[in-house]
N, C-alpha and C positions, 0 to 999 in steps of 0.2 A: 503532662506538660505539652502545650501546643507546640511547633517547629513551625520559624515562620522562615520568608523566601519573601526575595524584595528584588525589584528592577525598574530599572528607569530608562524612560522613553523622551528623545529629546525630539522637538516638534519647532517647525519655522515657518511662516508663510499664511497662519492663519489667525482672527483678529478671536478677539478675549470672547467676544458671545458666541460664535461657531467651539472655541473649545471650552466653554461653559456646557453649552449644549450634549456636545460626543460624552463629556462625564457624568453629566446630569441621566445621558438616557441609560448610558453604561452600569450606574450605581441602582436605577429603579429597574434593571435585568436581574442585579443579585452581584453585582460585582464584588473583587473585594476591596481593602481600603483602596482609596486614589485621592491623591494630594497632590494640587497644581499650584506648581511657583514661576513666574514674569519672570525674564531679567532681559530687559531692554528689546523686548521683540520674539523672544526666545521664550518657548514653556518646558520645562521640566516636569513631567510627569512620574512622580513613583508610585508603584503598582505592588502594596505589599501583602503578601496570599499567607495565610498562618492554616494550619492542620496538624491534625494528631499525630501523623508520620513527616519525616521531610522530603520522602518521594511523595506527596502527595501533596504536599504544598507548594514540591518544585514543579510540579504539574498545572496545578490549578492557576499558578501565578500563571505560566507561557500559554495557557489557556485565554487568559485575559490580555495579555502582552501580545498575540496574535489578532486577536479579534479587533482592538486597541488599533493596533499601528495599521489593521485594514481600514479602520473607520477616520484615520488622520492620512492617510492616502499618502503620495508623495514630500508631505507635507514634515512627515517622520523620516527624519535624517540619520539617526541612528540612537546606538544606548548608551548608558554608565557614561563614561569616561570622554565618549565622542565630543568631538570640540565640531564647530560651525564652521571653521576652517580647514580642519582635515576633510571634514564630507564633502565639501564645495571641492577641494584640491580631487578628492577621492573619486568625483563625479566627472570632473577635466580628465583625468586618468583611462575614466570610461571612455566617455567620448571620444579619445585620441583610437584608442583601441578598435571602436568602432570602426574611423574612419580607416584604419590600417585593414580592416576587415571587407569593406567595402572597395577600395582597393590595395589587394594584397601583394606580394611580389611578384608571382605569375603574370597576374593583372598588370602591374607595372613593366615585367618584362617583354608583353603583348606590346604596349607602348614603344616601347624600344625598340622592337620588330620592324613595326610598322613605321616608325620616322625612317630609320634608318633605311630600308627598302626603300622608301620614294626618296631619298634625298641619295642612294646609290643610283638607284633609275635615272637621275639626273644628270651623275657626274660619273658613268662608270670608267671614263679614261682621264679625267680629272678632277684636282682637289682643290675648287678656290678659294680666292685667299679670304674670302668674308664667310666660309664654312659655319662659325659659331655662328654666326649671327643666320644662317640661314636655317642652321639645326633648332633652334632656340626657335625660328616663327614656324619652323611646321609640329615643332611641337606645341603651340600655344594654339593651331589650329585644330591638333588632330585632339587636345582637352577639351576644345572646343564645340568642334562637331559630334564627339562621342557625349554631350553633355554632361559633365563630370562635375559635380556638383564644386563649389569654389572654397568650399573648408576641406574638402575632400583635394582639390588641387594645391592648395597654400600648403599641406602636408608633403606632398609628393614631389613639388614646384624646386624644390632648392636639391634635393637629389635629381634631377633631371640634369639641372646646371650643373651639378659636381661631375655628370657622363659627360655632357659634352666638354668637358675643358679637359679631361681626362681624353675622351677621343679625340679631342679636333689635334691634339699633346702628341699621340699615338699613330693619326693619321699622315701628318704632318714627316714625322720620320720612314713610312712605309711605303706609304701611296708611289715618291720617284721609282718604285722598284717593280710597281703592277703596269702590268698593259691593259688588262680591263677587269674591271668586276661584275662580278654576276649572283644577284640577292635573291632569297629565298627559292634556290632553284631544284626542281627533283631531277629524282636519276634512278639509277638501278643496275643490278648486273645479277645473272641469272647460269647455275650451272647443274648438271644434272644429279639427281639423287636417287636412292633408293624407288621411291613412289613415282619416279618423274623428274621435270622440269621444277627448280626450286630458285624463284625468282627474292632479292633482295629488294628493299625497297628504301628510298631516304629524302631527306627533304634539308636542304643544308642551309645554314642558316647564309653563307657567304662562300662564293667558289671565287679565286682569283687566277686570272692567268697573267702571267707574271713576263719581266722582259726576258729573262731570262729561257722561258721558254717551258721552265715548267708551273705547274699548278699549287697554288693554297688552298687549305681548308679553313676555315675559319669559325668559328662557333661562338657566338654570345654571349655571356653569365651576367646574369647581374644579382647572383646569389651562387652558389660555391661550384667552385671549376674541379674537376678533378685533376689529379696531378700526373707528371710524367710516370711514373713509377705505375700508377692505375692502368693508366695508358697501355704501355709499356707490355704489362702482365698480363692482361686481355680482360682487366675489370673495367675497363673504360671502353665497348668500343664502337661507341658513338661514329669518333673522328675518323679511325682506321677503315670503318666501313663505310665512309664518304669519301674515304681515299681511294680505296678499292672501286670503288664506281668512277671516279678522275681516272682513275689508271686506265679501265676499260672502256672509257669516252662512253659510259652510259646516262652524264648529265647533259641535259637539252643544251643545243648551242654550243658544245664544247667538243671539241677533239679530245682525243685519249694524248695524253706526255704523263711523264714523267712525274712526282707527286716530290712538293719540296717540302714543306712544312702543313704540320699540325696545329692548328693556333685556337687557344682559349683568349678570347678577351675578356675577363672579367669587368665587365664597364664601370670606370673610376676606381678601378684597383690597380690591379697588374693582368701583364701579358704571361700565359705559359706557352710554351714552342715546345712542341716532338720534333727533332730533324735527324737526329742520331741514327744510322742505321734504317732509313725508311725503307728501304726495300723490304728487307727482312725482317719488318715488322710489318707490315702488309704482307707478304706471301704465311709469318704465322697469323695473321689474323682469315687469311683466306681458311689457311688450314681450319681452322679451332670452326667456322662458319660451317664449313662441308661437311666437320665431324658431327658437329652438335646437330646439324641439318639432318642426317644418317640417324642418329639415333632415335629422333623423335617422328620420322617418317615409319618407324613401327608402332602401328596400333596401343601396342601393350605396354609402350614406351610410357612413365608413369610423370606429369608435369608436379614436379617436385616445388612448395613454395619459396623455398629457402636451402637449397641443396646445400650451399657455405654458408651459412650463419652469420660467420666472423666477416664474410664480403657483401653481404647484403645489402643492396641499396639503401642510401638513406632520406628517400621518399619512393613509396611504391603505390600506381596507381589501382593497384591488384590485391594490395596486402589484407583488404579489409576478407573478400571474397576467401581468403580459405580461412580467416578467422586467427589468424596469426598470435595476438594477441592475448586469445584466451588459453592456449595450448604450448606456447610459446615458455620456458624456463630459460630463467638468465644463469649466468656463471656464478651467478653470489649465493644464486637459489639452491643449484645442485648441491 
């Protein structure tokens, strides 16, 4: 008894003699049966393979079911059950993905950098009062100049506005309290090691000097901030070591005071603040730098991918490099 295998190919976009044709040459190759049924613009193709085994039938059918949907091109929307509306839905799905991909967070957070930079270079001892409205045109400039395609901007366009209402919300309460700001500024502080001279290096995203006399740190997100408690522990420390360079007046244009706060802005989220105990968390973040510095100025000292597991950052631009992945056992696995 033969086992047969059947599938259907649903097909939109092309007119009765082009898919007369694709079956017409398909059946003089050796095809097996093909039955085409219209319904209102739409063809239903089924494609059914019979043979002596039913591994053999289910072969032969996706034999003809590939070759088939090469020769209907784009045109093959999908099989069985596929309705003309979920693929059209399924295809917008794509697209949006696409353009999330074209530009991604990073990519968006580049944006945010850079408005914010020229529009602090503007206003670094004041906040005025037409702020949105002036964030809002150098943003529509710098989509502009950086030519960013405009399906690609109508995606990204309404999160932009949700940061500034959120910062100008943010600014608005903090700004009375800065004497000046100072945007994407480096720095460094440098102490001696094992091997030598063991220079730090940072690039912040905002240093404030404040009226009070001493220094902010400020750091950007526009995708996940770490928390005090990271901070704190010394899994964070981003902040602590742009603090430690404030302290030591190793960023350009700034005297060395005193360090007040730690600040995440998660732009159109929330604000996190370190203030608790800042000294003593800069003098252990200095510590934990000089140790880890000491240990890896010996040669033999071995760069471990993931020394904590359970702390491991969660995007690394390194991770790929020892192959992480493939070597890697999770806790469910052990």
């Amino acid at each position: 008894m033969l086992q047969i295998q059947m599938r259907i190919l649903r097909v939109f976009g092309l007119s009765k003699a082009e898919m007369n044709s694709i079956i017409e040459n398909a059946q003089a190759e050796g095809s097996p049966s093909l039955r085409l049924q219209e319904r209102d613009g739409e063809y239903l193709v089924c494609v059914q393979a019979s043979a002596p085994t039913q591994a053999m039938a289910d072969e032969y059918c996706e034999k003809w079911v590939q070759k088939l949907r090469t020769r209907f091109g784009d045109a093959c929307y999908g099989f069985e059950d596929t309705t003309l509306a979920q693929a059209a839905l399924d295809a917008l799905l794509k697209k949006l993905d696409e353009l999330e991909q074209d530009l991604s967070l990073k990519d968006y957070g580049t944006i945010i950098h850079a408005v914010l930079e020229k529009f602090n270079n503007r206003h670094p001892a004041d906040f005025p009062e037409d702020a949105k409205a002036e964030l809002l045109e150098l943003g529509r400039e710098y989509f502009a100049e950086n030519e960013i395609a405009m399906e690609t901007r109508a995606f990204w366009w309404p999160t932009f506005e949700k940061t500034v209402d959120w910062l100008v919300g943010a600014e608005r309460n903090y700004r009375p309290q800065v004497r000046e700001v100072h945007s994407e500024v480096e720095g460094s502080f440098s102490f001696e090691a094992p091997a030598g001279k063991f220079t730090i290096t940072a690039k912040a995203d905002r240093v404030d000097e404040m009226t009070d006399g001493k220094i902010n740190v400020i750091d950007y997100k526009t995708g996940y901030a770490r928390s005090v408690k990271e901070v704190e522990s010394g899994y964070a420390p981003q902040l602590p070591i742009e603090g430690l360079i404030a302290k030591f007046g190793g960023f350009q244009n700034i005297s060395a005071a005193e360090v007040g706060r730690l600040i995440y802005w998660q732009l159109g989220r929330q604000e996190t603040v370190i203030e608790n105990n800042m000294n003593e968390l800069l003098d252990k973040s200095y510590e934990r730098i000089v140790t880890l510095a000491s240990v890896f100025d010996f040669e033999k000292t071995a760069y471990i991918s993931q020394p904590n597991p359970k702390q491991a950052p969660k995007y690394s631009d390194y991770e790929h490099l020892a192959r992480v992945r493939e070597w890697s056992v999770t806790e469910n696995e052990e």
